[in-house]
N, C-alpha and C positions, 0 to 999 in steps of 0.2 A: 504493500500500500504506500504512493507516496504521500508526501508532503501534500500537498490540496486535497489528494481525496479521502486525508485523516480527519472525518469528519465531525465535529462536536455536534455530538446526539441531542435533541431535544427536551430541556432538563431544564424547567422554569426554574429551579432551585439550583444548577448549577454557576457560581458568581462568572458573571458576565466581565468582571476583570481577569480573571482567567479564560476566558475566552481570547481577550486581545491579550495577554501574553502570550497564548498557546501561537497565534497569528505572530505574535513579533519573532517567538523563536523559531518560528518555518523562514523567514525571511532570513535570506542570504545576503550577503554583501551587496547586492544590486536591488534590495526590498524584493516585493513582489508585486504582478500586477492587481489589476480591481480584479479582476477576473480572476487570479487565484487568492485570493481573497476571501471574494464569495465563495470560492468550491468550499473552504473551509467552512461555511457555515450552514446551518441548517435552518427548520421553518423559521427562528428567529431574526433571519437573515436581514432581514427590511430593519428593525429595530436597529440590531447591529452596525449595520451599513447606515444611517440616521444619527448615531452613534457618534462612533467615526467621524463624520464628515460636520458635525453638529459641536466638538468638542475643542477646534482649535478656532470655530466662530467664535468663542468665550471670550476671546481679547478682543477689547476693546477697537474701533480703528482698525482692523485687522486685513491687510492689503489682498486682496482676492475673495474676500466673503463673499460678492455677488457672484464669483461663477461657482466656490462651494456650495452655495445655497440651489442653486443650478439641479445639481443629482439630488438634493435633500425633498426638492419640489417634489420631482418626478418618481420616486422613491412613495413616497407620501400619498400620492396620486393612485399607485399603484395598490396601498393600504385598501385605498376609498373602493375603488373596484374588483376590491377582492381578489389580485392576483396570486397567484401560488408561489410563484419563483421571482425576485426583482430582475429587472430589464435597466439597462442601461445604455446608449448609442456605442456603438462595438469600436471607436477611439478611443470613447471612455473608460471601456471595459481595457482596452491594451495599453490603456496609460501608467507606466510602474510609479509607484507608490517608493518612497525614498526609504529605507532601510532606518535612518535619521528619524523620518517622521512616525512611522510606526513606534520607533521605538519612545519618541516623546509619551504620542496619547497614550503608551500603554502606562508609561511612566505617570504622565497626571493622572489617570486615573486611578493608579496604584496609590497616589500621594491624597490626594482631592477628596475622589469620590470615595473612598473605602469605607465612611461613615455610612451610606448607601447600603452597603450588604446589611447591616444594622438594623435596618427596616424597611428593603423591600425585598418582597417577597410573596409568595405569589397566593392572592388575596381579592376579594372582590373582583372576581375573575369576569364576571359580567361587563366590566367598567373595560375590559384590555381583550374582551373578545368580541366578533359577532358582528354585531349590528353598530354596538359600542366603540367595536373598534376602528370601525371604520367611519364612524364621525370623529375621532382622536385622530385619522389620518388623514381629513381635510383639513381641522385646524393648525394639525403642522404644517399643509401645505400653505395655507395663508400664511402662518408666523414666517413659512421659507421665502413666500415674496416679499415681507417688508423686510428680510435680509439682504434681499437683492434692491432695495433703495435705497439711497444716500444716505444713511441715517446710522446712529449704533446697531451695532448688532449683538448685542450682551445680551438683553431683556429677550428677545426672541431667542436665542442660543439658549440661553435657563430652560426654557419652556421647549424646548426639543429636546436637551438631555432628558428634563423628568420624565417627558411622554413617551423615547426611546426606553429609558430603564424601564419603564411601567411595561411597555408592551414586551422586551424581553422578558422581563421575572415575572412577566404575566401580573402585575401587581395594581390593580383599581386604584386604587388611591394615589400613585405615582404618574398614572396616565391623568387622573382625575386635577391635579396640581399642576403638570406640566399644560393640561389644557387652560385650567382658571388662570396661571399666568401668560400665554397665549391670547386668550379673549380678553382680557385686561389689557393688556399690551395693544392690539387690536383697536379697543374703546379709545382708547389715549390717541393712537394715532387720529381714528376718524372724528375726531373732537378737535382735535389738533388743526386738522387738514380742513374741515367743516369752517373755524374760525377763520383759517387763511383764504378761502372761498368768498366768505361772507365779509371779510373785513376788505379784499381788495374789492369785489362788487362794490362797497360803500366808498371805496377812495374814488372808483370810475366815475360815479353816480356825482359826487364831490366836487370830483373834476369837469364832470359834462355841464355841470350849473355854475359853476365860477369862475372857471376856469379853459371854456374847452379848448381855447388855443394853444394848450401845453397839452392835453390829450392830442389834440392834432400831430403833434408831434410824433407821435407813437403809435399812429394809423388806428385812432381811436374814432 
């Protein structure tokens, strides 16, 4: 049996940090690709892969989040429609993964997260299966497009780790946290974006009664 197709069995109770060390020590000097990656993982593989790609959006600023958030979408998508196996564009799939960077996330999560095995665990299984689960994997799809606007991506990243542990350890309550931060996050934006809607309509409106020859200006 090689290396990818030593597959970690499907074992809500097995810690999902061992899971990415298992992956960091298949990785060779050259990392390995997405594609052997995934062979390493089993039905959990959507969470995982979520996971992953959700854990180094954590930094603040973090230069490339809008194309990680990219696979986190379509991943997510995949949740919603009930796929079996994640799908990825077959570039993405032969993109190798840096030896370095595996060995990071395996590392903050070993440092970070370990409090996590602590309490989740696999629990209100209703909330991380089903019908359940595929509402938790639209809202991380939304949380992955405001990763992909100009904006932090911290608040959304939280809320994709939780939803990713939850749905690996099969754990309600972790799905259930990482969505309320999610739709929280979500509110704040469209409140946000609602005000800047509403308060430039008010400066136009402003400008067309006092002013319109500076709106003129700006093909108003």
């Amino acid at each position: 049996m090689t290396q990818t197709e030593d597959l970690v069995r499907d074992d809500p109770g097995r810690s999902f940090i061992g899971v990415l060390q298992k992956i960091d020590g298949a990785a060779g000097e050259d990392g390995l690709t997405v594609s052997e990656i995934v062979d390493q993982l089993d039905e959990r593989a959507f969470g995982l892969l979520i996971l992953l790609f959700a854990l180094p959006c954590l930094v603040p600023g973090l230069p490339g989040a809008q194309i990680i958030a990219i696979p986190i979408f379509l991943l997510a998508l995949q949740i919603v429609v009930n796929r079996t196996e994640p799908w990825l564009p077959g570039w993405f799939m032969r993109a190798r993964v840096k030896k370095s960077w595996i060995s990071a996330i395996a590392g903050f999560a070993d440092k970070r997260l370990r409090w996590t095995e602590q309490f989740a665990r696999p629990r209100w299984r209703w909330l991380a299966t089903g019908l359940m689960e595929r509402l938790v994997g639209l809202v991380m799809a939304l949380a992955a497009v405001t990763i992909m606007l100009p904006i932090t991506n911290t608040i959304p990243s939280i809320a994709l780790t939780l939803a990713s542990i939850g749905l690996v350890q099969r754990d309600g309550l972790f799905t259930a946290l990482g969505s309320m931060v999610a739709l929280g996050w979500l509110t704040v934006l469209g409140v946000l974006i609602t005000g800047l809607i509403m308060g430039a309509g008010f400066a136009v409106d402003l400008l067309r009664e006092h002013a319109p020859w500076l709106l003129g200006l700006f093909g108003g």
